[in-house]
N, C-alpha and C positions, 0 to 999 in steps of 0.2 A: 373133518380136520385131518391136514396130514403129521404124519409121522416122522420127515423131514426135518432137518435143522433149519432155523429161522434162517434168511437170507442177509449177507452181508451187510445190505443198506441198513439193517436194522441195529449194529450190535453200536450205532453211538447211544443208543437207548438205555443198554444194558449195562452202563462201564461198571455198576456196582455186584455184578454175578457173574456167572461164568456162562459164558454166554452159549460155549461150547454144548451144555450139558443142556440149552434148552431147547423146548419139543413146544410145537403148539397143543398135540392133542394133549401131555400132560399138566402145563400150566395155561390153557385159555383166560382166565380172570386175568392171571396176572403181566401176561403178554397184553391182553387187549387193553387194559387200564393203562398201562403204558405209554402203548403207543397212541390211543385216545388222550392221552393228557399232552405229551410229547410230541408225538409224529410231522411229520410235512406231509404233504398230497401225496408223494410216491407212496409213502409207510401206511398210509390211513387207504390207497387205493388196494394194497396187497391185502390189510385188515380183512376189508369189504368182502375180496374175492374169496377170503380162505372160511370167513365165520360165517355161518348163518344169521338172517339180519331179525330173528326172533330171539336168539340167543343177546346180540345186543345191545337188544330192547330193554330184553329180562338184567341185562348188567345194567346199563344205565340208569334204570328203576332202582336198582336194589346196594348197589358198589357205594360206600365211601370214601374210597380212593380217588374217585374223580373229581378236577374242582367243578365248580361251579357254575364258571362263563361253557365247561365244554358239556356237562351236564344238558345245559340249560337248550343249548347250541344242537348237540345230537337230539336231543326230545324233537324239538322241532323237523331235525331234517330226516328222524325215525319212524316215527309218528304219524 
């Protein structure tokens, strides 16, 4: 995971933090719950590239934060 600041296309995600101050490698849960709940194809392709797709696996298993239709949706195209 990099160290970098999330990329522009991302911060309609975020209007409720600052978006400035966020990292992938220190908030991965809560970035990827996100933009998995949220995202378009561009946001869910950058996703893909930056996490590891055992990492998540292990979220989708484990996160509350996710609904349900995307839940349901990543298991299958995870899996």
């Amino acid at each position: 995971m990099e160290k970098k600041e999330l990329p522009e296309m991302l911060r309609k995600y975020f209007w409720d933090c600052s978006f400035e101050g966020l990292r992938l490698a220190q908030y991965p849960i809560f970035i990827s719950e996100r933009i998995l709940n949220l995202g378009d194809m561009d946001s869910l392709r950058w996703l893909f590239s930056k996490i590891d797709k055992e990492f998540l696996i292990d979220l989708v298993n484990k996160s509350r934060n996710l609904n349900k239709k995307t839940k349901n949706y990543l298991k299958l195209m995870l899996c």
